[in-house]
C-alpha positions as CSV (number, residue, x, y, z in Angstrom):
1,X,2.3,-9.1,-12.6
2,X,6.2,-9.5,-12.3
3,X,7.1,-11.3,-8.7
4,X,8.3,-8.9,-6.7
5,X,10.9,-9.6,-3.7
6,X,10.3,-10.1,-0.5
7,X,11.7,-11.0,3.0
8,X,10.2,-11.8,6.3
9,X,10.6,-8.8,8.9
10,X,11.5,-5.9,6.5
11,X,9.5,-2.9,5.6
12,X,8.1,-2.3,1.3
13,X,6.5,0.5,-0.6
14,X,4.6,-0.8,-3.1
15,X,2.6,0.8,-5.0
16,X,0.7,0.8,-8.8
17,X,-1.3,3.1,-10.7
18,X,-3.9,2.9,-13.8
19,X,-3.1,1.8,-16.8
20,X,-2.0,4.7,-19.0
21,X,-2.6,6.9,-15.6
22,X,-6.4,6.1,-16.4
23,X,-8.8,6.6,-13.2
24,X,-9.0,3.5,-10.9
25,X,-11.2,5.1,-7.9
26,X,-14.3,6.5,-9.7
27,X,-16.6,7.1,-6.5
28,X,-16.8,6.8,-2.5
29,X,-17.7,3.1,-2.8
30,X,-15.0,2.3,-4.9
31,X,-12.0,3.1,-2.1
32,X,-14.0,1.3,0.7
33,X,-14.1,-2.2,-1.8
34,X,-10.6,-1.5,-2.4
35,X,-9.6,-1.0,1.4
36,X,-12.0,-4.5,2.0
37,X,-9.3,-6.2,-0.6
38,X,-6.5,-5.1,1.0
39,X,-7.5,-6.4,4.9
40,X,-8.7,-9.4,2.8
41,X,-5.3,-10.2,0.7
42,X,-2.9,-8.4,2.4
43,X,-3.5,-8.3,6.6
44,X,-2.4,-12.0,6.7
45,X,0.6,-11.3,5.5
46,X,1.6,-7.7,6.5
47,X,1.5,-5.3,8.8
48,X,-0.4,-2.1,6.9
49,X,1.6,0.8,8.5
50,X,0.8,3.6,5.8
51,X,-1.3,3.8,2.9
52,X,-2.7,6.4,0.5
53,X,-5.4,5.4,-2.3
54,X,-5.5,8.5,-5.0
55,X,-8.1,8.4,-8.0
56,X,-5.6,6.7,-10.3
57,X,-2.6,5.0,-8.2
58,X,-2.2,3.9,-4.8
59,X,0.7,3.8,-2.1
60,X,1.2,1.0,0.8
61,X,3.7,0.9,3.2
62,X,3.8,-2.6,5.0
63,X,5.9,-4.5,7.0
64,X,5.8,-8.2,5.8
65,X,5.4,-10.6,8.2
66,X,4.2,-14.2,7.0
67,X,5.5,-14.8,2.9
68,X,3.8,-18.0,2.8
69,X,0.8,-19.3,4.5
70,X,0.1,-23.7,4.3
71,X,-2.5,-24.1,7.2
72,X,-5.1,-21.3,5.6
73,X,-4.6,-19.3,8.9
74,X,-2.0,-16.6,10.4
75,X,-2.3,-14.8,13.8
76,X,-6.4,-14.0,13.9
77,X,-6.5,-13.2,10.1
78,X,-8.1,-16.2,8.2
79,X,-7.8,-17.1,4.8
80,X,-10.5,-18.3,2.4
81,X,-10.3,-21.4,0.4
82,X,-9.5,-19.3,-3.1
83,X,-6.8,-17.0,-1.3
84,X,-3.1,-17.7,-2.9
85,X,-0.5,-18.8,0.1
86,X,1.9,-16.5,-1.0
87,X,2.2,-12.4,-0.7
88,X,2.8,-12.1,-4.5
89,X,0.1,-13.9,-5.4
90,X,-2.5,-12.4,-2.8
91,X,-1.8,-8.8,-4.2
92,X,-2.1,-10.5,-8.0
93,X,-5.5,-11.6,-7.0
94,X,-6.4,-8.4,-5.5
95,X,-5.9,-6.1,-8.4
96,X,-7.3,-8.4,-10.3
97,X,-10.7,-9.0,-8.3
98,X,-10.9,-5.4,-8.1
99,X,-10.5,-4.9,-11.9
100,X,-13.4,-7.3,-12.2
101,X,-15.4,-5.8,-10.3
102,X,-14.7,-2.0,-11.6
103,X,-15.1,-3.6,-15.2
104,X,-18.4,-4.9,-14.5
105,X,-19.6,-2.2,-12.8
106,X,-18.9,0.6,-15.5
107,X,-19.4,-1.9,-18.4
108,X,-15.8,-1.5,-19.3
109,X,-12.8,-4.3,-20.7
110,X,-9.2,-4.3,-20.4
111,X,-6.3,-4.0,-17.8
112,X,-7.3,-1.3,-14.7
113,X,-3.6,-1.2,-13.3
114,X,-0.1,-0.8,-15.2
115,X,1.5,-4.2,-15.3
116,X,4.2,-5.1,-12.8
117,X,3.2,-3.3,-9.6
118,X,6.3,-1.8,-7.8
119,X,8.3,-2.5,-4.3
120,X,10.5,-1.0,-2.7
121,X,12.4,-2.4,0.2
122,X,13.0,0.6,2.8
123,X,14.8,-1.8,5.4
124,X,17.7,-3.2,3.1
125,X,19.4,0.5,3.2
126,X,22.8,-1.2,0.9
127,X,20.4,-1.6,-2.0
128,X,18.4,2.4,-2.0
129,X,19.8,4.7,-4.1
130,X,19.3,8.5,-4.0
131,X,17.1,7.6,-7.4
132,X,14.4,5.7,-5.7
133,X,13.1,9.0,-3.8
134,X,12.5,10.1,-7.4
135,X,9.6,8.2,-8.4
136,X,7.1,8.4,-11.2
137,X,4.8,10.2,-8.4
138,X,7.2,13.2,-8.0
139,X,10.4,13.7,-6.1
140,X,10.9,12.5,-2.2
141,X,14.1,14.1,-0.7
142,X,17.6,12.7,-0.5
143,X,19.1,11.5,2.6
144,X,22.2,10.2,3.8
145,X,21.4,8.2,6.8
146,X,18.9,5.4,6.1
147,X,17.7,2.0,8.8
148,X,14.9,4.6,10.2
149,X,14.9,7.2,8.0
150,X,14.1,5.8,4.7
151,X,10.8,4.6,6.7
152,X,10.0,7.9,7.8
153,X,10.3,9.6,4.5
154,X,7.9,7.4,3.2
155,X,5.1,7.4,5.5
156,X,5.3,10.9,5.0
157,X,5.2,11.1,1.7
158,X,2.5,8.7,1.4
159,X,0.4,11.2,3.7
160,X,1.1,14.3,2.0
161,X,0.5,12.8,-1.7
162,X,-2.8,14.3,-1.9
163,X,-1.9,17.6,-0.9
164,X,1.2,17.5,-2.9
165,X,-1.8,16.8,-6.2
166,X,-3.6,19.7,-4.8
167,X,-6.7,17.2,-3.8
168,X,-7.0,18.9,-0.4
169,X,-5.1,21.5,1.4
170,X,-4.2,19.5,4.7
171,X,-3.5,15.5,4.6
172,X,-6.3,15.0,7.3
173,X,-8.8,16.2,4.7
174,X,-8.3,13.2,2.7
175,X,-10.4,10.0,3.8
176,X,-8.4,7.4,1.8
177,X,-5.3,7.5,3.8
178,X,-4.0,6.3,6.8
179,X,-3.0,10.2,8.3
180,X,-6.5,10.4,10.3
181,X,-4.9,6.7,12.0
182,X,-2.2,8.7,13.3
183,X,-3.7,12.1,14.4
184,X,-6.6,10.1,16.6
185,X,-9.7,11.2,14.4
186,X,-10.1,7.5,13.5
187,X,-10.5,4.6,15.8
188,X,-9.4,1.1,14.2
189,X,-7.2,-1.6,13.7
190,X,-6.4,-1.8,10.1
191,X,-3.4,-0.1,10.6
192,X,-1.0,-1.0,13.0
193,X,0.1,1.9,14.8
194,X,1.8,0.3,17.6
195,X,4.5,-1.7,15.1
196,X,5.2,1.7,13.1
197,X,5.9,3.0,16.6
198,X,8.4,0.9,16.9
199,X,9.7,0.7,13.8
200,X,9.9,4.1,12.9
201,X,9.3,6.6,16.0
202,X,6.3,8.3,17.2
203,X,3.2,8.9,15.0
């Protein structure tokens, strides 16, 4: 995986999909082990304020908080022994303990993801062009006025991927999202609603 960039306090969209757009969610359980590695690797280091997990990519929107962890623990999240102590590495090892586990699984070999999952920082408005709102997902919308806007194209373009792909016909249809977070049909904590309040208006 190429090392992507980082910085304390700023907001990414990162996201990957299967190698050769090949299927990376092949049933129910499959999403829920997926979600486990991602408040495993990625909760002690980020808040989770969107995500979207479709059959063969996956979109996160997080605000990073701790790059580096030395003492094994951050705020209540701990860390086990074989976690890495930095961001990059902790999503590394969870692609790559989810490919395992899929291989092994399905009695399959090879790669799951492409290589070099992407980032995008949405806080650092000098360095967004109008280009990045045309990913390899299909086409955002151009705007001119970024700090909370760029945000807030995102999280709902995250929501509204799978009715964009025609997987449902309203975003709260689809389980493996954050959009039933938002609109109260889901009680948890693995998002953190009350920072994307605050950093990007009411949800």
């Amino acid at each position: 995986m190429n090392k992507m960039q980082f910085e304390e306090g700023h907001i990414y969209h990162i996201y990957n999909q299967g190698n050769n757009r090949q299927t990376i969610f092949f049933e129910h359980e499959n999403y829920l082990f997926f979600l486990k590695k991602m408040q495993e690797h990625l909760l002690p280091h980020c808040n989770i304020l969107a995500y979207c997990l479709m059959p063969n990519h996956f979109h996160w929107m997080v605000e990073v908080t701790k790059l580096d962890i030395t003492h094994g623990v951050t705020s209540s999240h701990s860390v086990s022994r074989n976690s890495a102590s930095n961001l990059n590495n902790s999503i590394g090892i969870l692609l790559r303990s989810y490919t395992r586990a899929i291989n092994k699984r399905y009695d399959q070999s090879g790669s799951l993801f492409r290589e070099g999952t992407k980032s995008q920082c949405l806080t650092q408005t000098e360095g967004i062009s109008p280009a990045f709102f045309n990913t390899e997902y299909g086409a955002l919308i151009n705007i001119s006025t970024p700090e909370k806007e760029y945000p807030q194209v995102c999280f709902n373009y995250i929501h509204y991927n799978p009715v964009k792909a025609r997987l449902v016909k309203k975003p709260e249809d689809w389980e493996f999202s954050s959009f039933s977070d938002y609109n109260g049909e889901r009680k948890g904590s693995f998002v953190n609603k009350e920072r994307t309040r605050t950093l990007i208006g009411n949800h």
